[in-house]
C-alpha positions in Angstrom: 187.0 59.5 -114.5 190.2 58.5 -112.8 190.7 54.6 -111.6 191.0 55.8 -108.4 189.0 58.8 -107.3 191.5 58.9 -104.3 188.7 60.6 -101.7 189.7 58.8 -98.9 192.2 57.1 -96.8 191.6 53.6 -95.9 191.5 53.7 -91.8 190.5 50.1 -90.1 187.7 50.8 -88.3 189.4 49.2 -85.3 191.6 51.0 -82.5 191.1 54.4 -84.1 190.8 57.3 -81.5 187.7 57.7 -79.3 185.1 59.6 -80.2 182.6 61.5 -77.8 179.3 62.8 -78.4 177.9 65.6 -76.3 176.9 64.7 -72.8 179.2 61.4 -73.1 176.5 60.0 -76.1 177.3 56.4 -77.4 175.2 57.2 -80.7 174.4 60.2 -83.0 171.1 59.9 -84.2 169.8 61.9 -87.2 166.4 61.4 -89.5 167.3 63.2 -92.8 163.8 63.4 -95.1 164.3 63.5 -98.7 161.8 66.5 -99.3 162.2 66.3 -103.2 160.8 67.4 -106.5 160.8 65.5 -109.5 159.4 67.0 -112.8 156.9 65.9 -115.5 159.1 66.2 -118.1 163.1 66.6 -117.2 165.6 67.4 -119.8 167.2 64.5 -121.1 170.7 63.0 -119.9 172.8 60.8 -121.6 174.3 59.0 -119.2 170.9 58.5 -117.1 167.4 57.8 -117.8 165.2 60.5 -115.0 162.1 57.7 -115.2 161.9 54.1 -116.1 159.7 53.3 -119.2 157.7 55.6 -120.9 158.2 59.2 -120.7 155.9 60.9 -119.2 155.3 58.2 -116.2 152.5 59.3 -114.7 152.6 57.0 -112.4 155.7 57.5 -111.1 155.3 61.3 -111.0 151.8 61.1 -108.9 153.5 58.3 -106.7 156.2 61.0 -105.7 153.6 63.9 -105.7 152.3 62.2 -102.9 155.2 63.1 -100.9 155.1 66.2 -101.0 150.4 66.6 -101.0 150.4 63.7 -98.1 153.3 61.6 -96.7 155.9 65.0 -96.0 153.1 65.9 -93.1 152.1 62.7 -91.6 155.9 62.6 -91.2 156.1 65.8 -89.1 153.8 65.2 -87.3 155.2 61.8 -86.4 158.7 63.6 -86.0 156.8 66.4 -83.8 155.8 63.5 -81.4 158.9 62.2 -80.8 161.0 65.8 -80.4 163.4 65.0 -83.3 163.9 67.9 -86.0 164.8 66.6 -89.2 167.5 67.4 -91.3 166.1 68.0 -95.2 167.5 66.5 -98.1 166.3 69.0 -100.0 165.7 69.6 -104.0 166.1 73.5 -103.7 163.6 74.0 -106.5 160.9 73.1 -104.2 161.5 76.2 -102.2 159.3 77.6 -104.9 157.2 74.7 -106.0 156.1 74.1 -102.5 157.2 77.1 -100.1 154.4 75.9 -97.4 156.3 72.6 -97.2 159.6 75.2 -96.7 157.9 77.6 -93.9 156.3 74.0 -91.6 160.1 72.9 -92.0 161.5 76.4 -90.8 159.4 76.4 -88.2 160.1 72.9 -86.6 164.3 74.5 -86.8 165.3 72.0 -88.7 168.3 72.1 -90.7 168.5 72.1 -94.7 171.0 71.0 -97.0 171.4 70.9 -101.0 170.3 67.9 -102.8 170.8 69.8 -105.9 168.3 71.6 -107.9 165.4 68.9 -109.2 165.9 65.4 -108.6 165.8 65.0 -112.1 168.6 67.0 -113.1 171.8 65.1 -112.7 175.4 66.1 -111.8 176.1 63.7 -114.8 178.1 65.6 -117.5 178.0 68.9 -115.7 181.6 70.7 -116.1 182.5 72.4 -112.9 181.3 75.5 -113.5 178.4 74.1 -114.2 178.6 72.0 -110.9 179.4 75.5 -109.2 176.7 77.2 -110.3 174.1 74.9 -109.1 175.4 74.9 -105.8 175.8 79.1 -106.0 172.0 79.0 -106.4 171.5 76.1 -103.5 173.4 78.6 -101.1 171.4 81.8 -102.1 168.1 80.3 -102.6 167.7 78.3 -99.5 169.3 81.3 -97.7 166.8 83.7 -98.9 164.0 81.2 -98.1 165.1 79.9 -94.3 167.9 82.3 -93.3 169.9 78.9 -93.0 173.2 78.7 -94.3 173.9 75.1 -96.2 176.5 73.1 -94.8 175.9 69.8 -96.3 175.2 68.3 -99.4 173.8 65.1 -101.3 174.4 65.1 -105.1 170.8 65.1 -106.6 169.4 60.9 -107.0 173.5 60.4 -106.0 175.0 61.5 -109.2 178.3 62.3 -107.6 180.7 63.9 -109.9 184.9 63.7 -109.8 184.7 67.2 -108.6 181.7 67.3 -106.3 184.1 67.1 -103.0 186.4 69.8 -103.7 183.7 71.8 -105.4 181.7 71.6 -102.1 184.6 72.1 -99.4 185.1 75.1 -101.9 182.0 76.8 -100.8 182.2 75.9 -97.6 180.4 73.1 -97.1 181.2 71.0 -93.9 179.8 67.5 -94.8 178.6 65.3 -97.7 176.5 62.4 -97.7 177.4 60.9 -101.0 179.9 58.0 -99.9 178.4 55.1 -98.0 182.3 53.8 -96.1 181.9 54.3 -93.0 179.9 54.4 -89.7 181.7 56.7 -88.0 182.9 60.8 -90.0 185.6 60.4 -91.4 188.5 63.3 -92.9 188.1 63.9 -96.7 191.2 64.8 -99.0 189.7 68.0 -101.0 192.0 71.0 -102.5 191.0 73.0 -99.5 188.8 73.1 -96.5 187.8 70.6 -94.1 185.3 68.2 -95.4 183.8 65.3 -93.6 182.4 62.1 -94.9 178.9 61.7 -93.0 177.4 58.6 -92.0 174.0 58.1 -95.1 173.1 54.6 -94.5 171.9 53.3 -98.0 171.0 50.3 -95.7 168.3 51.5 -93.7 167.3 53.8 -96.7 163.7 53.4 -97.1 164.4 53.3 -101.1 166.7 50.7 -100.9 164.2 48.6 -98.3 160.6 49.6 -100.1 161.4 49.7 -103.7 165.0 48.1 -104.3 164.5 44.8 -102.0 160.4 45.1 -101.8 160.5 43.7 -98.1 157.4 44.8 -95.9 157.2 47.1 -93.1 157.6 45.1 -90.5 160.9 43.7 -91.6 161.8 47.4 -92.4 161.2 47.9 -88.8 163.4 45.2 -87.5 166.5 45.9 -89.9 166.3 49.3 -88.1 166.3 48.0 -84.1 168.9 45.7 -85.5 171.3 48.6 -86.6 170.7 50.6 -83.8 171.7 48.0 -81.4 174.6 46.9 -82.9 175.9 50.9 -83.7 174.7 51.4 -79.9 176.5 48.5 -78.9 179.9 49.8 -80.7 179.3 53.3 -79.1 180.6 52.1 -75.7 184.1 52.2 -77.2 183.4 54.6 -79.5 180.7 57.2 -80.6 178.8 55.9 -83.9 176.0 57.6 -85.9 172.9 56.2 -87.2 171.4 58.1 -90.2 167.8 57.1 -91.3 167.1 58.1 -94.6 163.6 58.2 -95.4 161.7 59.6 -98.5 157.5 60.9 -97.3 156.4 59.2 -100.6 157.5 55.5 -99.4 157.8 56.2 -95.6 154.5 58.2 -95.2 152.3 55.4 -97.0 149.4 54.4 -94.3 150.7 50.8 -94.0 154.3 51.6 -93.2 154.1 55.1 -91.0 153.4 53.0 -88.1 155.8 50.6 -88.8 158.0 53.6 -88.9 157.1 54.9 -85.9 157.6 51.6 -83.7 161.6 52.6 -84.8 161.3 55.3 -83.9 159.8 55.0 -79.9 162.7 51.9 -79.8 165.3 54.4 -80.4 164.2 57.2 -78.6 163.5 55.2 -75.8 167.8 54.9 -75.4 168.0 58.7 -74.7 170.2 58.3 -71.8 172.6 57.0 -74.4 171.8 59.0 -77.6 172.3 62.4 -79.0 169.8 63.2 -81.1 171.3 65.7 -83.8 171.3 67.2 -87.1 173.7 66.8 -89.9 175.0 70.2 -89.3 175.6 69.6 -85.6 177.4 66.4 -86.3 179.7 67.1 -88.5 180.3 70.5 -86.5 181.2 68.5 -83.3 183.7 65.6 -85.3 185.9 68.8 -87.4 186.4 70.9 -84.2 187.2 67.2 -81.7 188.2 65.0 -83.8 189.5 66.4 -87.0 193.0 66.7 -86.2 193.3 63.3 -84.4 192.0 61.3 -87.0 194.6 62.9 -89.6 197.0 62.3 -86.7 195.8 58.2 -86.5 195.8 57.7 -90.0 199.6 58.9 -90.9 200.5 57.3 -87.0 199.8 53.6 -88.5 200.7 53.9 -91.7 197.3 53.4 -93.6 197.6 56.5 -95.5 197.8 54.3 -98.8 196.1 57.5 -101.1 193.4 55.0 -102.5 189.8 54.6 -101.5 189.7 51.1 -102.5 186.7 52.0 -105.5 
């Protein structure tokens, strides 16, 4: 692994060139549900452990079983309220395990992308053909099961690779959600294609809230109005986007969906000033507006340094 991955340019966040969202849109607001499978007994990886403590965890399997039997539905449903279509994070695999979960998603149109194979198979130690083929079989399997065509991608439980960018903008991928540096889309450097880092808040990322900093579901609630106001607030001088992250196993638990949903009516109740979107849609928008501006901005002041600052 190099020092210096070298993905990115550093570009100060302040002065760079307007963005616009459809309809003049301060905000670009997208829900992305982890719709993941995890199995019993994953192969082993050096470099990561797939469950803490003993293997089997039974506990830990049921836990995230429960996504998938209880908490993906209450979450449509509380996604069908509000007119928002998510965009899935999805563990191909379950396109098989759980096609029923596939077809409710298909019919809602909301968009898919690859969050690898299981997730508890890691990039980790995969060589790039290896890396390749997994994301061959995302493309075909998720095309034969939803007629969608991938465009974005979220290395499975974040095990980014040095080669997952180019590999991606390879196959024609428009976006990844694997780098955490921005609010805004920002120009990746890849071999070839146009790649865009997308906005994937690990901040309002119910993992990070529920089971990293254990805080409850009101204060869950709040940290959300809070980053939506301030990302709203920026948006008068330039378009931001919000990305909730949520995973049915944590977010659809009885004591926090309405918690959840209290977010949820805040935001949607700024529609005059919000363009609810996908992924796909986002990234779509910034490459064919903003794409060669922001190369333009970067090389104009000088802050193409070639490091990412990791």
């Amino acid at each position: 692994m190099k020092a210096d991955p070298n993905l990115y340019d550093y570009w100060p966040y302040a002065g760079r060139p307007k963005i616009e969202w459809p309809g003049g849109k301060k905000l670009a607001f997208w829900v992305t549900p982890n719709i993941e499978f995890y199995e019993f007994l994953p192969p082993d990886n050096p470099q990561r452990r797939p469950w803490p403590h003993a293997v089997p965890n039974v506990q830990q399997y049921s836990q995230r079983d429960f996504g998938n039997r209880v908490g993906q539905w209450r979450l449509m449903e509380l996604l069908d309220k509000y007119s928002l279509r998510g965009s899935v994070s999805l563990n191909v695999a379950l396109c098989d395990h759980h096609p029923e979960i596939i077809e409710a998603c298909v019919k809602r149109d909301w968009e898919f992308f690859s969050h690898g194979t299981y997730n508890t198979r890691y990039s980790y130690g995969l060589t790039p053909e290896q890396e390749r083929a997994v994301l061959d079989d995302s493309i075909r399997t998720v095309e034969k099961a939803t007629g969608q065509r991938i465009r974005g991608y979220l290395a499975p439980a974040l095990t980014h690779t040095e080669h997952t960018l180019d590999l991606i903008a390879e196959n024609d991928f428009w976006y990844s959600c694997d780098l955490f540096q921005d609010d805004q889309p920002q120009p990746l450097k890849t071999r070839s294609g146009k790649l865009v880092s997308m906005p994937y808040s690990l901040e309002v990322n119910d993992v990070i809230t529920y089971s990293v900093m254990g805080f409850d579901p009101q204060r869950y609630t709040d940290i959300l109005k809070h980053h939506f106001d301030q990302l709203l607030l920026e948006g008068e001088r330039s378009g931001t986007v919000m990305c909730i992250p949520v995973h049915p196993y944590l977010v659809g638990q009885p004591n926090r969906l309405r918690r959840f949903e209290e977010a949820l009516k805040y935001i949607c109740a700024h529609s005059d000033d919000v363009w609810f979107a996908t992924g796909k849609e986002i990234a779509r928008h910034f490459t064919d507006n903003y794409w060669d501006q922001s190369l333009s901005d970067i090389r104009a002041r000088g802050v193409a340094t070639g490091g990412t600052g990791f």
